[in-house]
C-alpha positions in Angstrom: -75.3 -9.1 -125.3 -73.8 -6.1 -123.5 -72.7 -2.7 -124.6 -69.6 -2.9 -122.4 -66.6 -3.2 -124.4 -62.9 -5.3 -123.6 -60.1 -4.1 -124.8 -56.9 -5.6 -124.7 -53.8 -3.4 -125.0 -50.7 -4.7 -126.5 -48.9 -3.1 -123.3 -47.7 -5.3 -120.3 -48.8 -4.1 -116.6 -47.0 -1.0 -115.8 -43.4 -1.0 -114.1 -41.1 2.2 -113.1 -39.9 2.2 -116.4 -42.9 2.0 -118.4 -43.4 4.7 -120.8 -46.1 7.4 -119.2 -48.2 7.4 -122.0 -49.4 4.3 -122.0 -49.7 4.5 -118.0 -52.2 7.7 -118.3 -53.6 6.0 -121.7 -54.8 2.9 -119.1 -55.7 5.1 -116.6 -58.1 7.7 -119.1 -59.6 4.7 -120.3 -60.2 2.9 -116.9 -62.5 6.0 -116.3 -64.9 5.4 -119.2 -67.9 3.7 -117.4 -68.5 1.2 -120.5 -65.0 -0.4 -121.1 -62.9 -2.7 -119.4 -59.4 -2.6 -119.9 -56.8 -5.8 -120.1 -52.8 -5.3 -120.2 -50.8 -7.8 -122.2 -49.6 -11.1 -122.0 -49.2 -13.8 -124.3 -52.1 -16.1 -122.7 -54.5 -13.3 -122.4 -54.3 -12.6 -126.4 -54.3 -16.0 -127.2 -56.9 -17.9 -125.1 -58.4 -14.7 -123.4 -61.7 -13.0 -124.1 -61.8 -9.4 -126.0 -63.3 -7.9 -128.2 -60.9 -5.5 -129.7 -57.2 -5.5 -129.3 -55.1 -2.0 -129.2 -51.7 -2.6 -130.3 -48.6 0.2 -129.5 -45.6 -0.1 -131.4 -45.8 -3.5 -132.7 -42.5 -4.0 -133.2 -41.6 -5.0 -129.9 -44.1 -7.7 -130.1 -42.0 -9.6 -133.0 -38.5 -8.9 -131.2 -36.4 -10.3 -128.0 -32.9 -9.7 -126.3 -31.5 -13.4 -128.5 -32.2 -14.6 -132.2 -34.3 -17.0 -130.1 -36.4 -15.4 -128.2 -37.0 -13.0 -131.1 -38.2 -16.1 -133.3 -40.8 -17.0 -130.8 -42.2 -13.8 -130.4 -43.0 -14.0 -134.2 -44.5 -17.5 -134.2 -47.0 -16.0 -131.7 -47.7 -12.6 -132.9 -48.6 -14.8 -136.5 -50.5 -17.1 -134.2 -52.1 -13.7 -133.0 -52.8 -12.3 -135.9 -54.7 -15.4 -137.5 -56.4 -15.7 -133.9 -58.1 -12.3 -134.9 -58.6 -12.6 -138.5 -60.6 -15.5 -137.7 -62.8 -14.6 -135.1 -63.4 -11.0 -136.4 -61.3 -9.6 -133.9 -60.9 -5.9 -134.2 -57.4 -4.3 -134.4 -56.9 -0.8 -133.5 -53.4 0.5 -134.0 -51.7 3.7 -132.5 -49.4 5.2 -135.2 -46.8 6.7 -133.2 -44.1 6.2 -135.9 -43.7 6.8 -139.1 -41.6 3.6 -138.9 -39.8 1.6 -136.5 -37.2 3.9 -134.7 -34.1 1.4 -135.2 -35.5 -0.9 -138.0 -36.4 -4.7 -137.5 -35.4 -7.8 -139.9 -36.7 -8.6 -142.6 -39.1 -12.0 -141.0 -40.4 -9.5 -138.5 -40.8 -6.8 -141.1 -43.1 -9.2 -143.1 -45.4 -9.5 -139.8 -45.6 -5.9 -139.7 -46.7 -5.5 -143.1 -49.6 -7.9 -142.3 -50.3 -6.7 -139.1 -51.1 -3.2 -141.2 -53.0 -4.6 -143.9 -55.4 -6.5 -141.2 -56.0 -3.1 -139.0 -59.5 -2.0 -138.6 -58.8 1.3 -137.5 -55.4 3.3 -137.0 -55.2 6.0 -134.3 -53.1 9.2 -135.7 -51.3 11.4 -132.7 -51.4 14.4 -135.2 -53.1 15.1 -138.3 -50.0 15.1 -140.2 -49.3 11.0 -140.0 -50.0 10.0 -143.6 -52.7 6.9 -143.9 -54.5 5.4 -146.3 -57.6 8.0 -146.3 -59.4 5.0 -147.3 -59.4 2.7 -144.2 -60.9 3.9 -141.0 -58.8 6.5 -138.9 -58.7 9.1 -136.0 -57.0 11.5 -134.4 -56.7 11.8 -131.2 -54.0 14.4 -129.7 -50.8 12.5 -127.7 -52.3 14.1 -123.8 -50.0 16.0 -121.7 -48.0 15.2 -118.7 -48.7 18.0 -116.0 -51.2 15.5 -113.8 -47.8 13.3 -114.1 -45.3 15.8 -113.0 -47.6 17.4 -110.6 -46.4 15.8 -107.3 -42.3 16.7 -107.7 -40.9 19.7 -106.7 -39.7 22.0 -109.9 -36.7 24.0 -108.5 -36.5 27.4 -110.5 -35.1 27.9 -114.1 -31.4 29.0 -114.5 -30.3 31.7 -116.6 -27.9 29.9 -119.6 -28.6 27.0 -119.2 -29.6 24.0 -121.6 -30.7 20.2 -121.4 -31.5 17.3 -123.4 -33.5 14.8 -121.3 -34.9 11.0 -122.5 -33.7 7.9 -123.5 -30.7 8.4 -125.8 -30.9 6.7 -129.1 -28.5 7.5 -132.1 -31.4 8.8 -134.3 -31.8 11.4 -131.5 -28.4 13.5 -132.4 -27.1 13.9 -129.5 -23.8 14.0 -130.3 -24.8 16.3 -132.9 -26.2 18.6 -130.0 -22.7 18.6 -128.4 -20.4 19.2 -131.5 -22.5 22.2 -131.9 -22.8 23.6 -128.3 -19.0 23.5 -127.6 -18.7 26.2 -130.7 -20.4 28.2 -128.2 -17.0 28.4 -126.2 -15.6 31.8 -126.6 -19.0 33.6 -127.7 -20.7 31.8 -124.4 -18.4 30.9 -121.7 -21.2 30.9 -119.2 -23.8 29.0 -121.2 -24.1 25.5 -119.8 -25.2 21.9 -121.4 -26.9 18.8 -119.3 -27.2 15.7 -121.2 -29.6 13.6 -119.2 -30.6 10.1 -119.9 -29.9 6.4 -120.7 -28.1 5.4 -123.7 -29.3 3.0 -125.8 -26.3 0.8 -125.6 -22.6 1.4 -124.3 -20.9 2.2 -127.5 -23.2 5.4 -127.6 -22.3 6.1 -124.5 -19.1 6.2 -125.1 -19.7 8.0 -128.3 -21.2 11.0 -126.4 -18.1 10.9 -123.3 -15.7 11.1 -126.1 -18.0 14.4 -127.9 -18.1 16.2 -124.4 -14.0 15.4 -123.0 -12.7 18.4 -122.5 -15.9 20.7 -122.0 -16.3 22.1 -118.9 -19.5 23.5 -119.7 -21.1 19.8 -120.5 -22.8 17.6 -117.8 -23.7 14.1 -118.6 -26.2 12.2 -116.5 -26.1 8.8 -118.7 -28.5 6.5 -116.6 -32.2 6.2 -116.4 -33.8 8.6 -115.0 -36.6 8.7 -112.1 -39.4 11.0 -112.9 -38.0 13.1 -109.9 -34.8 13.6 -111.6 -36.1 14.3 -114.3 -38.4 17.6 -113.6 -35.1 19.1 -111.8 -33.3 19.0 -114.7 -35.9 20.0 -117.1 -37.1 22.5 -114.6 -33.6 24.1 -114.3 -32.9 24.7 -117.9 -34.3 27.3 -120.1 -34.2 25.4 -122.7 -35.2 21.5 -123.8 -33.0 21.1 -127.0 -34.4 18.0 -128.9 -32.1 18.1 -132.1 -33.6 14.7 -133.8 -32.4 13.8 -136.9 -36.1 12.8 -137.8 -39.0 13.9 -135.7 -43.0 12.8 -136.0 -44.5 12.5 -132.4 -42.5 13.7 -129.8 -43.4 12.4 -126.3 -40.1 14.4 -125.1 -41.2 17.7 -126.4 -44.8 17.2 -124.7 -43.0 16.7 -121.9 -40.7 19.5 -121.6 -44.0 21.8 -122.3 -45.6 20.2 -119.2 -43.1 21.5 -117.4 -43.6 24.5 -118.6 -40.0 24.7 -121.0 -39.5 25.7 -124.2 -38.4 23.4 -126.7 -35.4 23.6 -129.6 -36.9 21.3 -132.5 -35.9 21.2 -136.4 -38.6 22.7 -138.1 -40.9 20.6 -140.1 -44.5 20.4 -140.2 -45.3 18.8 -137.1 -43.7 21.1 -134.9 -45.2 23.5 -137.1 -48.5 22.9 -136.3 -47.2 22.1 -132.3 -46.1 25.9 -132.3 -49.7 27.2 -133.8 -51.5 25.3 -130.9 -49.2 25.9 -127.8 -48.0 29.0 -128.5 -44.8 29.8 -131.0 -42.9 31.1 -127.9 -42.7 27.6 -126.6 -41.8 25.7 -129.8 -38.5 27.4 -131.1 -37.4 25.9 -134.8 -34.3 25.7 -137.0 -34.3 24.6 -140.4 -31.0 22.2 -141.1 -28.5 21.4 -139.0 -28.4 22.5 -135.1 -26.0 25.1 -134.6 -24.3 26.7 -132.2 -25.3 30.1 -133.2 -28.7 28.8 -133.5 -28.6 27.4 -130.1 -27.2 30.4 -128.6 -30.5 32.5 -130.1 -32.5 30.1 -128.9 -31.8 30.5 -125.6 -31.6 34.3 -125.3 -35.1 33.9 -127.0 -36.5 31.6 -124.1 -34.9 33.7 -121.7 -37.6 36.3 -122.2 -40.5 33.8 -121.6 -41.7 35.1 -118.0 -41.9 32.7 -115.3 -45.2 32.4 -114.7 -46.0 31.6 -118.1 -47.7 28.4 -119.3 -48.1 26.7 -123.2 -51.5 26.1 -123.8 -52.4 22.3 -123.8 -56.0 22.6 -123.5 -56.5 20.0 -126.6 -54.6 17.6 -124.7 -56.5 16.7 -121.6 -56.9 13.0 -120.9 -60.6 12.8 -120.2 -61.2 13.8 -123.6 -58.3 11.5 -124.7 -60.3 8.4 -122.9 -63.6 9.4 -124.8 -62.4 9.6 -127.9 -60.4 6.3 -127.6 -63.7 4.9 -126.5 -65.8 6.4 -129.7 -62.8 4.9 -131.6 -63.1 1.4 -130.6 -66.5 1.7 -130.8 -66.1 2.6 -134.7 -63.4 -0.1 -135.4 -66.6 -2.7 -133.8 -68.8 -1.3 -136.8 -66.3 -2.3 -139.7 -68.1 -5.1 -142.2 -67.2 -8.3 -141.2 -66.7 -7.7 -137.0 -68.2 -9.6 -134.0 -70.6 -7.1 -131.7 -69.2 -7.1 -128.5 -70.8 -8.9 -126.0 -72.1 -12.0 -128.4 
């Protein structure tokens, strides 16, 4: 028997595009002297050795690019499933939704629903993340990305001057955003709009072209953006403006704060309790829909942050984020009915 515990992520080995989080997850964890990490592939969770498995948005286990790919993914995420129930398997689970972002059909929603009724432990990103307070459950703070960033240039702010950055999905508002900043036209002919990321499909993008023709005053950078890219045009702006129709956990707005930006957010209690910990300079709010007046006030209030400012993201530090992912899996090991590592 040895106390060194496997875990197998429910993440592939990182690429370009890979979603940060999960790289600086792997690599917070790779630092905890008792725990060897695995990245996913079908083989591994099936026929591999582990003795917990930490699964990320599940969804995109059960889905594909065709109807047929999409149906073999299910076959073997049920195969998976039963694979754990059966050998007392632990099944950690990150909660970074409240629910899938664009839905999923109904056979892949059933998986889901088991999937959540067999997890041993669920991993909240904020306190607010309703779970069953019966089942097992942490929280462990989403960790910042200023060790990420840290290596690009940031080119000074610009007075006026606004940006959305991210992968553009419709939930996101967007389109929302640019309805309300070309209201701005005669009150704030010198106020400026960048709309920086990769559509979700093409008829969004053309969706946003067809918001923006016309406007001077609006940039659109519609294409993935390298990591590079994306701290200029963060670092330009005053102001990140994330007008989501529905916002939880916000990997965008951590980011923007990284890079030492203000954020425009609607105002719920999330980025409520964001604003208490980083500083309520940082995290400006709006209560219905984004407007351009509300815009415009935003950005004169971020224009009196001074530049050498900094939000306070002490909480979010990833060697505390490995240990406590570490003390997790170690508690999800300790629910009735689970194998001891190492047997």
């Amino acid at each position: 028997m040895s106390d060194e515990i496997t875990v197998l992520q429910s993440f592939p080995e990182p690429r370009p595009t890979t979603n940060p989080y999960v790289v600086m997850l792997r690599r917070s964890l790779e630092d905890e002297p008792a725990l060897r990490v695995l990245t996913f592939t079908w083989r591994q969770a099936l026929l591999g050795r582990y003795d917990l498995f930490h699964v990320h948005w599940p969804e995109i286990l059960v889905s594909g690019r065709s109807s047929a790919k999409a149906w073999v993914r299910r076959a073997l995420f049920l195969a998976l499933l039963l694979r754990l129930r059966l050998t007392g398997t632990p099944m950690v689970r990150t909660l970074h939704n409240l629910r899938p972002q664009e839905g999923v059909p109904r056979p892949a929603a059933l998986l889901l629903r088991l999937a959540e009724r067999w997890t041993s432990l669920s991993v909240r990103l904020n306190e607010t993340t309703p779970v069953d307070e019966r089942s097992p459950h942490v929280t462990i703070p989403h960790g910042h990305y200023r060790d990420w960033f840290a290596a690009h240039q940031a080119p000074p702010r610009e007075r006026h001057r606004a940006v959305f950055v991210g992968l553009i999905r419709p939930y996101k508002n967007v389109d929302g955003l640019i309805r309300a900043f070309r209201t701005t036209a005669d009150r704030a002919p010198r106020v400026r709009l960048q709309i920086a990321g990769e559509p979700a499909s093409p008829k969004l993008a053309d969706t946003l072209r067809i918001a923006a023709a016309g406007e001077p005053r609006v940039a659109l950078s519609l294409e993935f953006l390298s990591d590079e890219r994306l701290v200029e045009a963060v670092s330009r702006a005053e102001l990140v403006v994330l007008p989501y129709r529905e916002m939880h956990n916000s990997g965008a707005a951590l980011m923007a704060l990284s890079l030492d930006r203000p954020v425009l957010l609607p105002d719920n209690e999330v980025n409520a309790r964001l604003a208490a910990e980083v500083g309520a300079d940082w995290v400006i709010r709006y209560d219905g829909e984004l407007t351009g007046q509300v815009l415009l006030a935003a950005l004169e209030e971020a224009g009196h942050i001074p530049p050498e400012a900094r939000p306070d993201l002490s909480r979010r530090e990833w060697d505390r984020t490995g240990a406590d992912h570490t003390a997790a899996y170690r508690l999800a090991l300790q629910v009735p009915g689970r194998r001891v590592p190492g047997a």
